[in-house]
C-alpha positions in Angstrom: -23.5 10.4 6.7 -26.7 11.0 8.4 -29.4 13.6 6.9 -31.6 15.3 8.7 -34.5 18.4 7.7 -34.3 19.3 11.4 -31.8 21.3 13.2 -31.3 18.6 15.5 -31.0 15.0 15.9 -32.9 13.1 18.9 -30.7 11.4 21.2 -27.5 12.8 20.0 -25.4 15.9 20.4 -23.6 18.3 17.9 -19.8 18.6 19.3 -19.0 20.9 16.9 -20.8 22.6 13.5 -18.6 22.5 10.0 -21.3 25.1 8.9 -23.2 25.2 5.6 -23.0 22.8 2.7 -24.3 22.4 -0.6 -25.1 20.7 -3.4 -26.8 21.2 -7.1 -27.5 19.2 -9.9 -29.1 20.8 -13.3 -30.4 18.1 -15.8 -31.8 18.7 -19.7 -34.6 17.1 -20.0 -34.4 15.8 -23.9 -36.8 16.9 -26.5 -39.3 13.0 -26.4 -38.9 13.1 -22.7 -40.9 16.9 -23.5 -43.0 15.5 -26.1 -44.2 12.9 -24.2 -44.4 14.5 -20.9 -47.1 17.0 -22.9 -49.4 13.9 -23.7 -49.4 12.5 -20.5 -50.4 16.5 -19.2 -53.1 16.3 -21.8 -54.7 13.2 -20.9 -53.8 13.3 -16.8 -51.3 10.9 -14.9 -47.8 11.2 -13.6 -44.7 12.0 -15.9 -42.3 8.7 -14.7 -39.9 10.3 -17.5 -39.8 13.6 -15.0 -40.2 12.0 -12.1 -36.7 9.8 -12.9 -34.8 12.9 -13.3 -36.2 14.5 -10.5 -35.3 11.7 -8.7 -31.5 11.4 -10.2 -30.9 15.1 -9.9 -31.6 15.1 -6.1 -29.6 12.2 -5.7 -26.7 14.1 -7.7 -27.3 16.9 -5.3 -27.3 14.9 -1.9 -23.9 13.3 -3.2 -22.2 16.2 -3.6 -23.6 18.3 -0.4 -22.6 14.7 1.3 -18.9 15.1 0.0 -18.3 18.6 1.1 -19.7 18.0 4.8 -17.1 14.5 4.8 -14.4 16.8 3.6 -14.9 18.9 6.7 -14.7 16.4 8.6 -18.3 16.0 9.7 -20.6 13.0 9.9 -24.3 14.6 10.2 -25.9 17.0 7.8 -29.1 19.0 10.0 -31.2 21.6 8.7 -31.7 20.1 5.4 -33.6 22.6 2.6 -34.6 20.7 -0.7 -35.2 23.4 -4.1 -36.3 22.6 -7.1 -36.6 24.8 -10.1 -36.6 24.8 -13.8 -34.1 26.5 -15.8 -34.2 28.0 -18.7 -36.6 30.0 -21.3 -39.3 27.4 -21.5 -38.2 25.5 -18.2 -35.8 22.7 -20.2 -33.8 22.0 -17.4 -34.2 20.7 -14.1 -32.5 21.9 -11.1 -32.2 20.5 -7.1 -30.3 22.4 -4.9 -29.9 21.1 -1.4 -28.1 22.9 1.6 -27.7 22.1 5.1 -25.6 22.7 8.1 -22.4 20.1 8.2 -21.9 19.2 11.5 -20.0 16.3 13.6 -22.2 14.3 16.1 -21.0 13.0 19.4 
């Protein structure tokens, strides 16, 4: 399956378009992932335990937006739009949603 951010792919043409796809993936972050996360905010750097599942929720996403375009029958996902939010009261979960336009390539 090829993926694409841009409504079109050089060199190749789009026979027919499936039309949009999906995909969305909400992780918890657990409580020492949180606790340590705050540290790291306190005295600067990168959070690698947010960072992972970041990572593994877009991943989630792009699997399952990747299964509904093969369903229809199509082998190129263009138009690609990435999300990511945090859910809940005080942002404890992570979400990615990805979307695109399912489409079969010639």
């Amino acid at each position: 399956m090829i993926h694409s951010t841009t409504p079109t792919l050089e060199g190749k043409t789009i026979a027919r378009y499936y039309g949009v796809v999906t995909g969305e993936a909400i992780l918890g972050a657990n409580i020492f992932k949180d606790f340590f996360a705050g540290i790291r905010d306190i005295v600067g750097g990168r959070s690698a335990a947010y960072e992972q599942e970041l990572q593994k929720a877009r991943e989630i996403a792009f699997e399952e937006m990747s299964q509904k375009a093969a369903d229809l029958g199509a082998n190129a996902i263009v138009g690609i739009d990435i999300d990511y939010e945090t859910v809940g009261a005080q942002g404890g979960m992570l979400m990615v949603s990805v979307s695109g336009t399912a489409v079969a390539l010639k």
